[in-house]
PDB file of N, CA, C, O and CB in Angstrom:
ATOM      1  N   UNK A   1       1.258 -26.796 -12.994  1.00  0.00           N
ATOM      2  CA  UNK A   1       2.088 -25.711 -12.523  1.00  0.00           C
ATOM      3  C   UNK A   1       1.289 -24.902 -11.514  1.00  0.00           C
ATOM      4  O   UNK A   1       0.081 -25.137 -11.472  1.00  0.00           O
ATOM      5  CB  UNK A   1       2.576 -24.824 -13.698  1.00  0.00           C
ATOM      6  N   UNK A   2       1.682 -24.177 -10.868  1.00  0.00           N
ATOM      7  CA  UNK A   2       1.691 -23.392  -9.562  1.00  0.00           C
ATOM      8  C   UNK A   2       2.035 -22.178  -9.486  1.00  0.00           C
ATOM      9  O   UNK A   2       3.181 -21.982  -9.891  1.00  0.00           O
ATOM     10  CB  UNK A   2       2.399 -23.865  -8.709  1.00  0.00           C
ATOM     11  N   UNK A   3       1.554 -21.390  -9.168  1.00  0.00           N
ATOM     12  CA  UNK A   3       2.505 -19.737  -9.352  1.00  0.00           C
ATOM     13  C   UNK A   3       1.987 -19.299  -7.883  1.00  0.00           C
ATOM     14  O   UNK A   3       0.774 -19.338  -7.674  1.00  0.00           O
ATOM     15  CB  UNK A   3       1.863 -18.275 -10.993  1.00  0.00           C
ATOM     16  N   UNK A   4       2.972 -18.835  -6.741  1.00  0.00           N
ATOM     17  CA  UNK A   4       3.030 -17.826  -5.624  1.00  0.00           C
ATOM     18  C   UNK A   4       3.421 -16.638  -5.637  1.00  0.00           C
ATOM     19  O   UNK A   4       4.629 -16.506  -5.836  1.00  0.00           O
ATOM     20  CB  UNK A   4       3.632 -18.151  -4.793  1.00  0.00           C
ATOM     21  N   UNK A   5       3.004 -15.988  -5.537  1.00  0.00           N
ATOM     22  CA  UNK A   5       4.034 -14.525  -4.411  1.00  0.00           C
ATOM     23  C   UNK A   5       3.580 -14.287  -3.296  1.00  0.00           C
ATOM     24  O   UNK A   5       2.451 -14.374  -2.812  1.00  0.00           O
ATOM     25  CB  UNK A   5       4.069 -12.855  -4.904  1.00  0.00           C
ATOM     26  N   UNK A   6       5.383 -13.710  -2.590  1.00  0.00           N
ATOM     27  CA  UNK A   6       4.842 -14.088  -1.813  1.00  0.00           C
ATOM     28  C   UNK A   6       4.789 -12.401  -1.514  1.00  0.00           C
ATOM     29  O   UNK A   6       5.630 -11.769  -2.153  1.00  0.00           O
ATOM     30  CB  UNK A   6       5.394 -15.284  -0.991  1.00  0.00           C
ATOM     31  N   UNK A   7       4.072 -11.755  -0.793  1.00  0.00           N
ATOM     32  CA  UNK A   7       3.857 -10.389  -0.727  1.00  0.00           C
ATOM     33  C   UNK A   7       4.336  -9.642   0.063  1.00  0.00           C
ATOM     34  O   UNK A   7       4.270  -8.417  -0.036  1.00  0.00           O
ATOM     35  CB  UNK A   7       2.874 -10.134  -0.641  1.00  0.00           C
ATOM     36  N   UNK A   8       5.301 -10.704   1.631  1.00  0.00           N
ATOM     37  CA  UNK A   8       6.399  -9.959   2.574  1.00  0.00           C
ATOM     38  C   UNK A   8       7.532  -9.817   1.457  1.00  0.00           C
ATOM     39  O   UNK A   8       8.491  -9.117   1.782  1.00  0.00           O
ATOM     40  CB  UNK A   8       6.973 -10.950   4.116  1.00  0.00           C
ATOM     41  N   UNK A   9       7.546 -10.271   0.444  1.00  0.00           N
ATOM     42  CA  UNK A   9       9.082  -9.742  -0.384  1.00  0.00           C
ATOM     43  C   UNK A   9       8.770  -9.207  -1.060  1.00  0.00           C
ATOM     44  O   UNK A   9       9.580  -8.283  -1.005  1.00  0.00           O
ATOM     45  CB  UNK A   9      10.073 -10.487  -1.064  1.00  0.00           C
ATOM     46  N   UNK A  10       7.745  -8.848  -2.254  1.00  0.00           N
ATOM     47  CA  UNK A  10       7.171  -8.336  -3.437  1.00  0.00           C
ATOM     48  C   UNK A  10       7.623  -6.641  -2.788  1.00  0.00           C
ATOM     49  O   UNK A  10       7.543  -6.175  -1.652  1.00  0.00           O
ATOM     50  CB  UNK A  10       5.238  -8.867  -3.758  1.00  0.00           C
ATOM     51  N   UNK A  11       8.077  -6.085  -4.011  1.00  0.00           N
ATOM     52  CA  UNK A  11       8.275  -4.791  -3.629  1.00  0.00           C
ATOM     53  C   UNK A  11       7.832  -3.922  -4.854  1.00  0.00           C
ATOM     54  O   UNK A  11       7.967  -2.698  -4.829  1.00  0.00           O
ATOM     55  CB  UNK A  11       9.744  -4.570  -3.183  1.00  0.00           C
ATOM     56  N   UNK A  12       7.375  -4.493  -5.776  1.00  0.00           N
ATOM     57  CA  UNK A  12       6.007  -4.035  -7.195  1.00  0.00           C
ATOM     58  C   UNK A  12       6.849  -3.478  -8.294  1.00  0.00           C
ATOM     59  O   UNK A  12       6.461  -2.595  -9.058  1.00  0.00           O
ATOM     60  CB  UNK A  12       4.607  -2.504  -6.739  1.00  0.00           C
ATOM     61  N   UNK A  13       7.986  -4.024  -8.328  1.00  0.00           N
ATOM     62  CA  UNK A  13       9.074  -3.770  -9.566  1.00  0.00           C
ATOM     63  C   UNK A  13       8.092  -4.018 -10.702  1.00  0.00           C
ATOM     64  O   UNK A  13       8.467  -3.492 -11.750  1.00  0.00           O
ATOM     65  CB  UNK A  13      10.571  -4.920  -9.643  1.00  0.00           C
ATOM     66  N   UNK A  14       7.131  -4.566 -10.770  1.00  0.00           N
ATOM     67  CA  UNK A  14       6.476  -4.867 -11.785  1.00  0.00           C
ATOM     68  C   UNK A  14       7.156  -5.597 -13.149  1.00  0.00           C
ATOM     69  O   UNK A  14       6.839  -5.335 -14.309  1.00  0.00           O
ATOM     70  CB  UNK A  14       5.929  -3.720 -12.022  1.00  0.00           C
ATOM     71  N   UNK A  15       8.074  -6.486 -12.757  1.00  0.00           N
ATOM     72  CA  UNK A  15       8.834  -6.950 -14.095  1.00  0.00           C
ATOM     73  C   UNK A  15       7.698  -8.085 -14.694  1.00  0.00           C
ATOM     74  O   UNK A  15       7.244  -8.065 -15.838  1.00  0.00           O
ATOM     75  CB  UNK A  15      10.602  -7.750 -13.723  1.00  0.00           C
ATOM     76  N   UNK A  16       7.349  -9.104 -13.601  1.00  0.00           N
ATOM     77  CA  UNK A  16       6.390 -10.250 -13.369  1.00  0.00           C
ATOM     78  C   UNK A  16       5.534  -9.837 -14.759  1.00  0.00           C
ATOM     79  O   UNK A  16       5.709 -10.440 -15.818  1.00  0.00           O
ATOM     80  CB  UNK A  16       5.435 -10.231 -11.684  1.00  0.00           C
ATOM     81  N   UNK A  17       4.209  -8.285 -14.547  1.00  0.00           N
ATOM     82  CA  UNK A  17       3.518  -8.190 -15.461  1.00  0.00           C
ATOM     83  C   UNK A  17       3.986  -7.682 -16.690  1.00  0.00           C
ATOM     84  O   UNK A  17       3.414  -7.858 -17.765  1.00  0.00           O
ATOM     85  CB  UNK A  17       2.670  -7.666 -15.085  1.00  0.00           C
ATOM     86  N   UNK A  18       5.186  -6.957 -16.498  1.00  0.00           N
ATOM     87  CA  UNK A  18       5.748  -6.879 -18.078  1.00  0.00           C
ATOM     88  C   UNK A  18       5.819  -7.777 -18.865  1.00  0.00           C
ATOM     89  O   UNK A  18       5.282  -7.865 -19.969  1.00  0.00           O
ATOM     90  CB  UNK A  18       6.891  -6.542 -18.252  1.00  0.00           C
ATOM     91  N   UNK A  19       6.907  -8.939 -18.005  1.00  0.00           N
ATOM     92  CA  UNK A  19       6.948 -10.019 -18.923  1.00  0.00           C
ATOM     93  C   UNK A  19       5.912 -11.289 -19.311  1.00  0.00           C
ATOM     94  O   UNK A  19       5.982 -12.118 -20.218  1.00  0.00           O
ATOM     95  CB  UNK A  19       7.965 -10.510 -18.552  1.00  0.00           C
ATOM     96  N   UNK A  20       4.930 -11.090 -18.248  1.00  0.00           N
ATOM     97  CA  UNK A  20       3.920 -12.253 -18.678  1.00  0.00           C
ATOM     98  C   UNK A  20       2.336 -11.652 -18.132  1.00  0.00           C
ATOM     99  O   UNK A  20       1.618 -12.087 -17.233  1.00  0.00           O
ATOM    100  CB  UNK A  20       4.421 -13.956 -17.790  1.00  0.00           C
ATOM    101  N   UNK A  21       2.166 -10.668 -18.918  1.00  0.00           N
ATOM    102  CA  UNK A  21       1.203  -9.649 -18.822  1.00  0.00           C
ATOM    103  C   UNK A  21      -0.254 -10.472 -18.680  1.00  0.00           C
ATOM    104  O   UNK A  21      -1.023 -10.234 -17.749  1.00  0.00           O
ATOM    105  CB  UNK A  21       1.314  -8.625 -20.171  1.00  0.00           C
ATOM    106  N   UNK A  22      -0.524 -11.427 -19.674  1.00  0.00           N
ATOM    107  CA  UNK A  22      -1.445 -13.029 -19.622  1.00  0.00           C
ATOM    108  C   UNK A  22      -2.035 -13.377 -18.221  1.00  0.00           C
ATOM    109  O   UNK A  22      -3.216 -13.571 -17.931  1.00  0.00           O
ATOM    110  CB  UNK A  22      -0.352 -14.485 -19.985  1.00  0.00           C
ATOM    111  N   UNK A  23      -0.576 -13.420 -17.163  1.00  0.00           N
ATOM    112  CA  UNK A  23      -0.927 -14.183 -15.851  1.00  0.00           C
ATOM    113  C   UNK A  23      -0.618 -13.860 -14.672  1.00  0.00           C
ATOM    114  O   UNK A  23      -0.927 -14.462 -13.644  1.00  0.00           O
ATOM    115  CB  UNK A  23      -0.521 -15.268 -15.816  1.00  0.00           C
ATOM    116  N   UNK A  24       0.385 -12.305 -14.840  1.00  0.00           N
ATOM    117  CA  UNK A  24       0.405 -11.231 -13.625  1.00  0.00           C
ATOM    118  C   UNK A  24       0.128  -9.816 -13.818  1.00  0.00           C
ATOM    119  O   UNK A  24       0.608  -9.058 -14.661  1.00  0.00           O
ATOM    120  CB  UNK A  24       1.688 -11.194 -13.021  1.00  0.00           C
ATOM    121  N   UNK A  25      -0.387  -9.673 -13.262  1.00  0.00           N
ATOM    122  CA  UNK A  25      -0.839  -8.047 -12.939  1.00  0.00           C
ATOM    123  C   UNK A  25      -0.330  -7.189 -11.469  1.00  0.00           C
ATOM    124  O   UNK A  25      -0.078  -7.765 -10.410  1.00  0.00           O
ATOM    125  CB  UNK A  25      -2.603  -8.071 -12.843  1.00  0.00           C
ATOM    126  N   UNK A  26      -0.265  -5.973 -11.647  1.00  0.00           N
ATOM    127  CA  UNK A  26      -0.017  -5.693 -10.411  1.00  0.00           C
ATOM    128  C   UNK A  26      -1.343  -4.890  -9.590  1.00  0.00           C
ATOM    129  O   UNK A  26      -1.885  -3.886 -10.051  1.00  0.00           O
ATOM    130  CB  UNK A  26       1.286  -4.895 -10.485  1.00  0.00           C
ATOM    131  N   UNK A  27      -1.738  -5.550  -8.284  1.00  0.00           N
ATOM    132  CA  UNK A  27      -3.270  -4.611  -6.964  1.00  0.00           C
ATOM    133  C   UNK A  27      -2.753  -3.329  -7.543  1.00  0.00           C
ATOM    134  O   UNK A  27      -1.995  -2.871  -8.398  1.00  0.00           O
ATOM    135  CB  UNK A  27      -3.116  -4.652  -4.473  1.00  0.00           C
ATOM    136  N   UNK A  28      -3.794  -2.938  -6.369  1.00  0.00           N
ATOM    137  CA  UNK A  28      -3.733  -1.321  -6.537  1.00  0.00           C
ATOM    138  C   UNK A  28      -2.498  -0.442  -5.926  1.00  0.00           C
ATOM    139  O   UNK A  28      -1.996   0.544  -6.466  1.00  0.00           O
ATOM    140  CB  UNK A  28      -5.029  -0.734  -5.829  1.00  0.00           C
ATOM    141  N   UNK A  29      -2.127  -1.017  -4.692  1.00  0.00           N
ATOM    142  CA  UNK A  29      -0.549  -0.638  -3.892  1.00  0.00           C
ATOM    143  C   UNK A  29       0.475  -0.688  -5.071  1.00  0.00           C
ATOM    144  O   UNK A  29       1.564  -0.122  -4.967  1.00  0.00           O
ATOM    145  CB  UNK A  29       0.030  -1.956  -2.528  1.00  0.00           C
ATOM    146  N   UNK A  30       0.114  -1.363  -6.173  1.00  0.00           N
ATOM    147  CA  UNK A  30       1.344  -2.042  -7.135  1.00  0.00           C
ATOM    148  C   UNK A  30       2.401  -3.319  -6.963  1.00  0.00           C
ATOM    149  O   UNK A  30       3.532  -3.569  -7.381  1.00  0.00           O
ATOM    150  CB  UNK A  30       2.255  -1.022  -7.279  1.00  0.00           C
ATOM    151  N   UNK A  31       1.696  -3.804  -6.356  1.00  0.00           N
ATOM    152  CA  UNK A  31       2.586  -5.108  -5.946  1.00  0.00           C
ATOM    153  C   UNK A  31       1.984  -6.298  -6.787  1.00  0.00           C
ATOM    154  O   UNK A  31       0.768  -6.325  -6.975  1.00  0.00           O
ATOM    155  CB  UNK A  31       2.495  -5.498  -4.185  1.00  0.00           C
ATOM    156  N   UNK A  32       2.787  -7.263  -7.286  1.00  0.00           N
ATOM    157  CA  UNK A  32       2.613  -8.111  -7.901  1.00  0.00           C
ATOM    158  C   UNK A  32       1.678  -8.795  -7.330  1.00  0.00           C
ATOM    159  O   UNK A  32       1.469  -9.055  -6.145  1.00  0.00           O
ATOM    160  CB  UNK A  32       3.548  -8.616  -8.166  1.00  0.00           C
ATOM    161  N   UNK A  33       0.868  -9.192  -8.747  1.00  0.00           N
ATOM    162  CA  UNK A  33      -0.326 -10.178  -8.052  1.00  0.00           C
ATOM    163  C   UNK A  33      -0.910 -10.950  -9.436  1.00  0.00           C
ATOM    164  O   UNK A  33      -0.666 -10.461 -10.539  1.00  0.00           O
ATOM    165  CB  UNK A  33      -1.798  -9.121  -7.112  1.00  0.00           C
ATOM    166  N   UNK A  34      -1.689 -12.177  -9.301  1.00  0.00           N
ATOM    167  CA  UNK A  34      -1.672 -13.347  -9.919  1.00  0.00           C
ATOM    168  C   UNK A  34      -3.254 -12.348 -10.970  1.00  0.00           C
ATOM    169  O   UNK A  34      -3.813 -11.327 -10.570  1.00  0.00           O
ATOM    170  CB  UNK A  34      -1.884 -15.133  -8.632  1.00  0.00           C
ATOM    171  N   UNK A  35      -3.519 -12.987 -12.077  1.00  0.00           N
ATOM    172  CA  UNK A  35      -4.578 -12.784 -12.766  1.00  0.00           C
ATOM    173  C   UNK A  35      -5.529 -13.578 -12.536  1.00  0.00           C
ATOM    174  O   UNK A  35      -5.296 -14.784 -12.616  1.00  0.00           O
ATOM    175  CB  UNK A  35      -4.373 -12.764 -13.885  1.00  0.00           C
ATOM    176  N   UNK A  36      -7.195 -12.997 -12.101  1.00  0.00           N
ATOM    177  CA  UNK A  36      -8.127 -14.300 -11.399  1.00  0.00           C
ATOM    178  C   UNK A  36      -8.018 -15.244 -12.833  1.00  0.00           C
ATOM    179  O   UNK A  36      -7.929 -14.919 -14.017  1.00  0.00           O
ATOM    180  CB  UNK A  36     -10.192 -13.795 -10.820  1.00  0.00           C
ATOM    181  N   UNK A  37      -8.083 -16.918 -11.956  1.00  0.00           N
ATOM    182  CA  UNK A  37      -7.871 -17.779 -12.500  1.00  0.00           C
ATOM    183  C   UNK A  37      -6.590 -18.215 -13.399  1.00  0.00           C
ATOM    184  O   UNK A  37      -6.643 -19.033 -14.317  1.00  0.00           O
ATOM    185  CB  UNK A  37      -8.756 -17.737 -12.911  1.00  0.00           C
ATOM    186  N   UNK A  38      -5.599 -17.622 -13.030  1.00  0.00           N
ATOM    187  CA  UNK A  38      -4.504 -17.827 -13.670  1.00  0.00           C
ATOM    188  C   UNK A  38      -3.321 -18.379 -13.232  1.00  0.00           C
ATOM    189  O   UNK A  38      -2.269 -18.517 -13.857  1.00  0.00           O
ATOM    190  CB  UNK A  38      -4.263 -16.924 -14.060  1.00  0.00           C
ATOM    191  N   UNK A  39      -3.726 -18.836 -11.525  1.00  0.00           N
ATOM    192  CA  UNK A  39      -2.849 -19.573 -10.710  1.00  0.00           C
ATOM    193  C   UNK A  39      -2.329 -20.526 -11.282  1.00  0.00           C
ATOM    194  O   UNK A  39      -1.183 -20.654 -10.850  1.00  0.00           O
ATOM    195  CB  UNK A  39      -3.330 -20.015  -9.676  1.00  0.00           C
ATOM    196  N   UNK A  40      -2.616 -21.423 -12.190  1.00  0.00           N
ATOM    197  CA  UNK A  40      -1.485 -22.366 -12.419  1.00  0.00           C
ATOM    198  C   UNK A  40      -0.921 -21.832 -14.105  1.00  0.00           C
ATOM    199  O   UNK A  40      -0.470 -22.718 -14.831  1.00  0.00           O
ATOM    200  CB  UNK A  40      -2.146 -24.227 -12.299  1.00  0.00           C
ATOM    201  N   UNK A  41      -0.965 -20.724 -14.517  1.00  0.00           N
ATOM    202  CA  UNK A  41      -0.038 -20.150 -15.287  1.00  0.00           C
ATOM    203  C   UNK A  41      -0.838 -20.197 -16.280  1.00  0.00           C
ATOM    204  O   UNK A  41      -0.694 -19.180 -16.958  1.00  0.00           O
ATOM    205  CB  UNK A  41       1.274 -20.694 -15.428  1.00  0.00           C
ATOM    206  N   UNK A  42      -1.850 -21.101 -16.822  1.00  0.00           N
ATOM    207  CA  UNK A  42      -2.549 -20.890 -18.170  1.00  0.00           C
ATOM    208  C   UNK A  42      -2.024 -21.021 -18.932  1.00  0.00           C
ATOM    209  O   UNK A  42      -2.444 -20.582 -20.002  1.00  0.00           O
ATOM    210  CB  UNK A  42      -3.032 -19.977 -18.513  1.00  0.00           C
ATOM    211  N   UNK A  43      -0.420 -21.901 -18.856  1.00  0.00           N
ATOM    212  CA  UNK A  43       0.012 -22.787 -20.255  1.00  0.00           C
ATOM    213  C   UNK A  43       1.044 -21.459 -21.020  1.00  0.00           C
ATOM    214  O   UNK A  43       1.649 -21.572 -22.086  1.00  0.00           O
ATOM    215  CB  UNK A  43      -1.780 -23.359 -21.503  1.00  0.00           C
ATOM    216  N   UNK A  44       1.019 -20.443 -20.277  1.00  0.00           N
ATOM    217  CA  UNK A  44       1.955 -19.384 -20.369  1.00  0.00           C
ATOM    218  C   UNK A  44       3.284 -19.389 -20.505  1.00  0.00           C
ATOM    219  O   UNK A  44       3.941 -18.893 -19.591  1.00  0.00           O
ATOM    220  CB  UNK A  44       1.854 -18.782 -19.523  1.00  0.00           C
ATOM    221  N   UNK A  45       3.890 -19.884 -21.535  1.00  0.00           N
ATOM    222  CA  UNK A  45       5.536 -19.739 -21.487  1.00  0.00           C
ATOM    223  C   UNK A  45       6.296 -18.945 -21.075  1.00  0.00           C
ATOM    224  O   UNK A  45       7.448 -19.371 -21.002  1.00  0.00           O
ATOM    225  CB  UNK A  45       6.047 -19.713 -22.380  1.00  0.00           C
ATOM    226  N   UNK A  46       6.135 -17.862 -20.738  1.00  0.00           N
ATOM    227  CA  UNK A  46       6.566 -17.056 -20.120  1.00  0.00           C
ATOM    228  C   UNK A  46       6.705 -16.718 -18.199  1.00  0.00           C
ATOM    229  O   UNK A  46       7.299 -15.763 -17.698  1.00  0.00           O
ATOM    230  CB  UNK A  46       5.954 -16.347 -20.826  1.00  0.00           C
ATOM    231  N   UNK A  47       6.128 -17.581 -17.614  1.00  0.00           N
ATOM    232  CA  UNK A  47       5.959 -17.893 -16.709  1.00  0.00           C
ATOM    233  C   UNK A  47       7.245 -17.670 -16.125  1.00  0.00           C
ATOM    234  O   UNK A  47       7.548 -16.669 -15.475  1.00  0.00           O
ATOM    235  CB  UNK A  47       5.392 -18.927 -16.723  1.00  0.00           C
ATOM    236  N   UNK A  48       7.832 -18.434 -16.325  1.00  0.00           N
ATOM    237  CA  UNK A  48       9.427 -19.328 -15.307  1.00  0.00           C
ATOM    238  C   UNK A  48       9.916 -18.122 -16.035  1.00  0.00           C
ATOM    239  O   UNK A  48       9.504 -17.361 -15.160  1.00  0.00           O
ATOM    240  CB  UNK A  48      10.404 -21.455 -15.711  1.00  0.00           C
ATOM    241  N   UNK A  49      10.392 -17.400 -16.809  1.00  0.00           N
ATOM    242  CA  UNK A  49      10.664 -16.308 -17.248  1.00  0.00           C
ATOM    243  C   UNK A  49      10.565 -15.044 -16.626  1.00  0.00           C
ATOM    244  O   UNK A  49      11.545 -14.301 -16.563  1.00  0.00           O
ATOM    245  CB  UNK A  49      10.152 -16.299 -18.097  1.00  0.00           C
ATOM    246  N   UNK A  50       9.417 -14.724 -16.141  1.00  0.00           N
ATOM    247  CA  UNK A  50       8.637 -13.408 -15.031  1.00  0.00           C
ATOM    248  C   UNK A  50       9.558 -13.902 -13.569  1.00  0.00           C
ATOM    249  O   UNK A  50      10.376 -13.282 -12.889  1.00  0.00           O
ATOM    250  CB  UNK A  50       6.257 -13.653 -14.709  1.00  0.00           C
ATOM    251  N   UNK A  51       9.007 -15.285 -13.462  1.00  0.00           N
ATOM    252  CA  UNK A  51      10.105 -15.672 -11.976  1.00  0.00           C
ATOM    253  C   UNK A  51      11.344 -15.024 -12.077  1.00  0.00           C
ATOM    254  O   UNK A  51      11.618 -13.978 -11.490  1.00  0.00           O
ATOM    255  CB  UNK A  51      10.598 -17.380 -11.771  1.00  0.00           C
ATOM    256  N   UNK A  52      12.093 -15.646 -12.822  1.00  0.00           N
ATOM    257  CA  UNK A  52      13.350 -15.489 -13.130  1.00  0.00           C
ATOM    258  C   UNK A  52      13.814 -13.440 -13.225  1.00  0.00           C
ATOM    259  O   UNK A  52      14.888 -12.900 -12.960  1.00  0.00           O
ATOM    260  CB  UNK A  52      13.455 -16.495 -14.712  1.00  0.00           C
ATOM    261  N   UNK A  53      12.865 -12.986 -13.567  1.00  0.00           N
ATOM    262  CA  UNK A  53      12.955 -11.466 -14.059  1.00  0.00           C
ATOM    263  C   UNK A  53      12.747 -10.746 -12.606  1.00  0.00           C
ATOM    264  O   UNK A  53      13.462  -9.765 -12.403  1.00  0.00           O
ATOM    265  CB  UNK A  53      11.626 -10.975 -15.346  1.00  0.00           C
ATOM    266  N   UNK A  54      11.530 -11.267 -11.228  1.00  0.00           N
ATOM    267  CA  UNK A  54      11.807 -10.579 -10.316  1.00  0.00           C
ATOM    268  C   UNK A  54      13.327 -10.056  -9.528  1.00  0.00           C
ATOM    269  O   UNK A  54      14.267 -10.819  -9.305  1.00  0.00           O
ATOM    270  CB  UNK A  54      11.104 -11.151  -9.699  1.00  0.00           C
ATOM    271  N   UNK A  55      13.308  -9.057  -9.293  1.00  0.00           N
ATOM    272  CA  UNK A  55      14.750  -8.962  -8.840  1.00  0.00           C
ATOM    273  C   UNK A  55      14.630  -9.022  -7.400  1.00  0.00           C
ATOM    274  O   UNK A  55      15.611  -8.635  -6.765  1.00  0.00           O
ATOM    275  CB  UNK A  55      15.537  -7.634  -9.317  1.00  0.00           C
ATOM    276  N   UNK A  56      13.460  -9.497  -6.661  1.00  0.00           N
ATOM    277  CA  UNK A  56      13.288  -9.926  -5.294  1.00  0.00           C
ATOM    278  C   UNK A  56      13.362 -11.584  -5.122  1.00  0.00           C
ATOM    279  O   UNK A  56      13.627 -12.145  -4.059  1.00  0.00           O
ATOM    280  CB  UNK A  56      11.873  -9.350  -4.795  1.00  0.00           C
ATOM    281  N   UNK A  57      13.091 -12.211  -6.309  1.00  0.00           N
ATOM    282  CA  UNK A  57      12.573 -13.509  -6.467  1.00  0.00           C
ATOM    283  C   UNK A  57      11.274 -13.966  -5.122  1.00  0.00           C
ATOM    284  O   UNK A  57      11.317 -14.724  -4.153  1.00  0.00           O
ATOM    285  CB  UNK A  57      14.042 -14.526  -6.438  1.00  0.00           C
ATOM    286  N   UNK A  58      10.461 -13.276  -5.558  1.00  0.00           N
ATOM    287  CA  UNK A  58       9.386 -13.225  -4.909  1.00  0.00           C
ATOM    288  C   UNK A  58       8.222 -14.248  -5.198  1.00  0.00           C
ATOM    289  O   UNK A  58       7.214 -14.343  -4.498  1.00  0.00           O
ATOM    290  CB  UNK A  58       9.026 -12.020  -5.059  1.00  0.00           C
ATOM    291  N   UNK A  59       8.544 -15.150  -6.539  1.00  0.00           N
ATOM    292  CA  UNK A  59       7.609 -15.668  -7.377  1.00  0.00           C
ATOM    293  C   UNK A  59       8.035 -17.276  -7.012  1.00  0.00           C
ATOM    294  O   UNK A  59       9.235 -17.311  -6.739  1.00  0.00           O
ATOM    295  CB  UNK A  59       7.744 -15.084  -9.055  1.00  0.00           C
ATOM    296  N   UNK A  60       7.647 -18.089  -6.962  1.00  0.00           N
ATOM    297  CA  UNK A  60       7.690 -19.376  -6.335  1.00  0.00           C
ATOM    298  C   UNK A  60       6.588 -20.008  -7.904  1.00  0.00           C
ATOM    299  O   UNK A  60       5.373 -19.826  -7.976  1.00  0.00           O
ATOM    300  CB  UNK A  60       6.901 -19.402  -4.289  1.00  0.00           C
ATOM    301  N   UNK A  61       7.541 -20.820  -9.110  1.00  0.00           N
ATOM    302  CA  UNK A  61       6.370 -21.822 -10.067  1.00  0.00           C
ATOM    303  C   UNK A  61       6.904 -23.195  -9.386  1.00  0.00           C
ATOM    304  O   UNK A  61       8.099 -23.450  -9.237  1.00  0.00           O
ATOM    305  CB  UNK A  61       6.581 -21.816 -12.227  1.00  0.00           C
ATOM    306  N   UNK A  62       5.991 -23.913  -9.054  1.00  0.00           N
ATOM    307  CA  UNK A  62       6.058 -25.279  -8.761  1.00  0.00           C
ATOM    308  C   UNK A  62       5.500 -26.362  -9.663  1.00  0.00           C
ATOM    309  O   UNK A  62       4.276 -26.288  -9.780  1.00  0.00           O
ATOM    310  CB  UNK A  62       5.493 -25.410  -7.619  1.00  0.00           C
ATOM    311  N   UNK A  63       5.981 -27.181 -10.217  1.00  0.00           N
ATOM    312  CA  UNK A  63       5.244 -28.319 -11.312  1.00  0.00           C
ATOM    313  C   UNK A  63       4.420 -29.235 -10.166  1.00  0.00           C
ATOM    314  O   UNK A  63       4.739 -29.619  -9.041  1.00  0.00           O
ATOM    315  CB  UNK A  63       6.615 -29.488 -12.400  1.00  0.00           C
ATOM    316  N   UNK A  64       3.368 -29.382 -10.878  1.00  0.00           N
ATOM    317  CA  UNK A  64       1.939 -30.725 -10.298  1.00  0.00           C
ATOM    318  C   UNK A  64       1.214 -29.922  -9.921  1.00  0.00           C
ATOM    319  O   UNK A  64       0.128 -30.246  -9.441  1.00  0.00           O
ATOM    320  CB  UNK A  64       2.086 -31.992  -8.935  1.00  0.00           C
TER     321      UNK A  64
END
């Protein structure tokens, strides 16, 4: 798995780290951003879940 944002759409609703607190966090501006080393999700079920929860759909999970 794969996790993007992309940061011209991210607008730091912060849903991403609510719901999968594990593998997003939000910088200091507050915009969504990945946890070091956590780019390919860390086996996180909640993942496709945080996608699904942006209300920008800013989050791109890709399988391989």
């Amino acid at each position: 798995m794969r996790i993007t944002i992309d940061s011209n759409v991210c607008i730091g609703a912060g849903q991403c780290a609510l719901t999968a607190p594990g593998v997003f966090t939000q910088d200091d501006d507050g915009f969504g951003a990945l946890q070091p080393g956590r780019e390919d999700g860390a086996g996180d079920p909640l993942v496709r879940e945080a996608a699904r929860a942006c209300p920008v759909q800013a989050i791109t999970v890709t399988d391989g």
